[in-house]
C-alpha positions in Angstrom: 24.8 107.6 25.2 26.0 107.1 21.6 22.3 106.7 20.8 22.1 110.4 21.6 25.1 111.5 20.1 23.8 110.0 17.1 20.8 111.8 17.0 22.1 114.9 17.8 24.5 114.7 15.2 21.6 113.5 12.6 19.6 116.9 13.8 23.4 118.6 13.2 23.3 117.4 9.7 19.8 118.0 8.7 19.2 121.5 10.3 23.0 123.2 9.7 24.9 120.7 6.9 22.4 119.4 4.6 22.1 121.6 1.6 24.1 124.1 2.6 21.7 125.0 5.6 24.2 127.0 7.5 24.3 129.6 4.5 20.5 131.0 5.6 21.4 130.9 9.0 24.6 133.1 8.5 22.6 135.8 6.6 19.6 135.6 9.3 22.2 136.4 11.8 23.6 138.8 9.7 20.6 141.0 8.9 19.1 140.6 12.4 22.6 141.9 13.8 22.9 144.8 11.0 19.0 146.2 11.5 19.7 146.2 15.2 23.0 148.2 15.0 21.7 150.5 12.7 18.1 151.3 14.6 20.2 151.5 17.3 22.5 154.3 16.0 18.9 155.7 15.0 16.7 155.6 18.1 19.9 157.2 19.8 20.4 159.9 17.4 16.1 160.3 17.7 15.7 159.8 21.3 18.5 162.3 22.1 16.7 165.0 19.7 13.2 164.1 21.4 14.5 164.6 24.8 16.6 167.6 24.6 13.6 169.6 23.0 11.0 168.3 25.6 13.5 169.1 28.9 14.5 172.5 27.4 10.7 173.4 26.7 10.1 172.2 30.4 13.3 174.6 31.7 12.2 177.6 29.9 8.7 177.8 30.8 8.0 179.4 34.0 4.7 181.4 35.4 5.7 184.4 33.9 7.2 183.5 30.9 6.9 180.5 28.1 9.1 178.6 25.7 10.0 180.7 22.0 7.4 179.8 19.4 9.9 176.9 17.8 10.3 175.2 21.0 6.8 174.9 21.5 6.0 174.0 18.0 8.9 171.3 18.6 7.3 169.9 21.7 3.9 169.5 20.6 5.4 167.5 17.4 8.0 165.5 19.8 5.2 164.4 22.1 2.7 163.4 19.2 5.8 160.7 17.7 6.4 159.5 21.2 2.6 158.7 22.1 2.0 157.7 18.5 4.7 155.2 18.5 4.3 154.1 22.5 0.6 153.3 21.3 0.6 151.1 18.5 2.3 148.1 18.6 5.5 146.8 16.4 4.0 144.9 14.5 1.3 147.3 13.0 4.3 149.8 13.2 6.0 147.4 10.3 3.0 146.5 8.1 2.9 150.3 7.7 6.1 151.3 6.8 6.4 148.1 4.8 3.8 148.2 2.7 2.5 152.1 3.5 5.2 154.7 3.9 8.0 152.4 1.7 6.3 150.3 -0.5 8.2 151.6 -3.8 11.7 150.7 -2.0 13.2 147.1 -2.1 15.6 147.8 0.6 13.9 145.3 2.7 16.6 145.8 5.3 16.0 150.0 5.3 12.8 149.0 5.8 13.4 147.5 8.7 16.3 150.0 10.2 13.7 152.5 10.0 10.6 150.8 11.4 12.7 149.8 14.6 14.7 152.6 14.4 11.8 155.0 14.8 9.9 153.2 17.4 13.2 152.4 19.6 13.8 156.4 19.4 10.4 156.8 21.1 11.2 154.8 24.3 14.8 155.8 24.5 14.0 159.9 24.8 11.9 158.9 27.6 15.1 156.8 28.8 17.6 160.2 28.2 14.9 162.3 29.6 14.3 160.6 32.9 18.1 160.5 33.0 18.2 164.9 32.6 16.1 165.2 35.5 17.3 162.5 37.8 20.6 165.1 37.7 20.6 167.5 40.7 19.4 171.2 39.0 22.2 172.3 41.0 24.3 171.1 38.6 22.1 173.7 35.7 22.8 176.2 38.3 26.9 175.6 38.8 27.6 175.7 35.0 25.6 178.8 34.2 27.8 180.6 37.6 30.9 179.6 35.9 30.0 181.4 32.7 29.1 178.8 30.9 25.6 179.0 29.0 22.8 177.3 28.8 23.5 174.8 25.8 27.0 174.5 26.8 25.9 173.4 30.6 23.5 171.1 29.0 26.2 169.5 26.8 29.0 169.5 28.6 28.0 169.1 32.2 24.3 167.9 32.3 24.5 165.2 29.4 27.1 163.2 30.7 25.9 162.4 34.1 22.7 162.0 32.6 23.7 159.2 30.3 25.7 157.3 33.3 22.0 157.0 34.8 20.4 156.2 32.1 22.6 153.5 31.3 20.6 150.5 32.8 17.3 151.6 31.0 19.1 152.1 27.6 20.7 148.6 27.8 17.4 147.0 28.6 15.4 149.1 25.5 19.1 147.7 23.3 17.8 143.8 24.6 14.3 144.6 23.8 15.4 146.0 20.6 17.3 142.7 19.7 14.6 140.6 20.7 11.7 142.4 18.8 13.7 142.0 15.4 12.5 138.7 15.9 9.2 140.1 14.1 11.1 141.4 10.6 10.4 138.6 8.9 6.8 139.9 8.5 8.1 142.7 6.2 10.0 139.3 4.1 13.3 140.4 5.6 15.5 137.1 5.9 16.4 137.6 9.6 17.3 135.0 11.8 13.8 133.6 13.3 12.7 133.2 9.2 15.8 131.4 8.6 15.1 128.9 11.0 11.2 129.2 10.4 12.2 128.8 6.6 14.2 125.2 7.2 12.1 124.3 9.6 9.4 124.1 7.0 11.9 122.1 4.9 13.0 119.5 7.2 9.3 119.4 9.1 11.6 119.1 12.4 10.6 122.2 15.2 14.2 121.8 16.1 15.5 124.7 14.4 13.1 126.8 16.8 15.2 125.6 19.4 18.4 127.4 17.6 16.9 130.5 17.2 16.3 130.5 20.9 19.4 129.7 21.8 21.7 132.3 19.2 19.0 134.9 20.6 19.9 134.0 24.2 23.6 134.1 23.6 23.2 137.1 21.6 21.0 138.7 24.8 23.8 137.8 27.3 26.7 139.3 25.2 24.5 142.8 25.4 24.1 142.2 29.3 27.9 141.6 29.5 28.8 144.9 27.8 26.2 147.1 29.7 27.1 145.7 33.0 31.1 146.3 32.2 30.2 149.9 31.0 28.7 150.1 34.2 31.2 149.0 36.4 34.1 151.6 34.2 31.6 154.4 34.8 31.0 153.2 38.7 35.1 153.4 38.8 35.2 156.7 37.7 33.3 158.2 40.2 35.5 157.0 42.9 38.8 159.0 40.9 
């Protein structure tokens, strides 16, 4: 037993202690937790955009009538990004806008909001949108007999149940956002699997591999803890 101890306080010392270790582990975490939040605040503010313009150009068009010309125009652009960005993978996705679309800038971490932020937008419109039309169109139908129009029944009645079930699919696209910033490191952005990949390399010990699995784990769970209590708040108001 102290045998263990021992060595687990050596691999303590060598991966975290030794040089000052703990230092490029701290600013792995950091980045990784700062591209996330930000792509996140992103792909929200894109998916929303994507979906509104694809379920109003679906509402308005009818046998005998279609979508304005800007809606259309909207559309065909909104569906392009989403196939475009559902089709090629992450990875080439970051290559390009490292060393394509951004390779003046030096904003490593921009780089990477972006990149994620872009192709999380993609998959979370289709999240909102299957939300929009999971709501009863009776609901369309109240607001606008009540006066209200058709932006305002969108916003104010429409949106908000569509969010409550859309929840579960947005917190698994946050997870699988998390998880993919694993890959950042390939635009030389010090997140948290370089760290440990970088001292790995210096101590020649696949130990630190074991880390990152684990602070991405915990990380993971924390995410699953705060969608399932948003959950459970939002189940508690329906019952009101």
């Amino acid at each position: 037993m102290e045998a263990l101890l021992e060595s687990f306080l050596d691999i303590i010392q060598r991966v975290f202690i030794t040089g000052d270790r703990y230092q490029m582990w701290l600013t792995g975490l950091r980045n990784t937790l700062v591209i996330t939040f930000f792509a996140l605040i992103l792909g929200m503010f894109i998916g929303f955009f994507v979906a509104v313009i694809r379920v109003v150009h679906d509402d308005t068009k009818t046998p005998l009538k279609k979508p304005n010309m800007i809606i259309r125009i909207l559309n065909r652009i909104v569906k392009i990004y989403v196939s475009t960005i559902r089709g090629i993978p992450m990875m080439v996705q970051l290559l390009i806008m490292n060393f394509i679309i951004l390779a003046a800038s030096r904003n490593q971490i921009l780089i990477g909001v972006l990149a994620f932020g872009f192709n999380s937008g993609a998959y979370v419109s289709e999240a909102f949108r299957g939300g929009v039309l999971s709501v009863d169109k009776g609901q369309m139908e109240a607001g606008r007999s009540l006066g209200l129009s058709y932006r305002q029944s969108l916003i104010r009645i429409i949106t908000p149940q569509a969010v409550k079930n859309c929840l579960p699919a947005l917190g698994n696209e946050f997870i699988a956002l998390l998880k993919e910033t694993s890959i950042a490191g390939q635009a030389a952005i010090m997140d948290l699997t370089r760290a440990g990949r970088a001292i790995q390399s210096l101590t020649y010990d696949p130990t630190p591999l074991v880390f990152i699995a684990i602070i991405y784990l915990i990380l993971v769970l924390f995410l699953e803890f705060l969608v399932r209590r948003m959950e459970r708040r939002l189940r508690k108001s329906d019952q009101r």
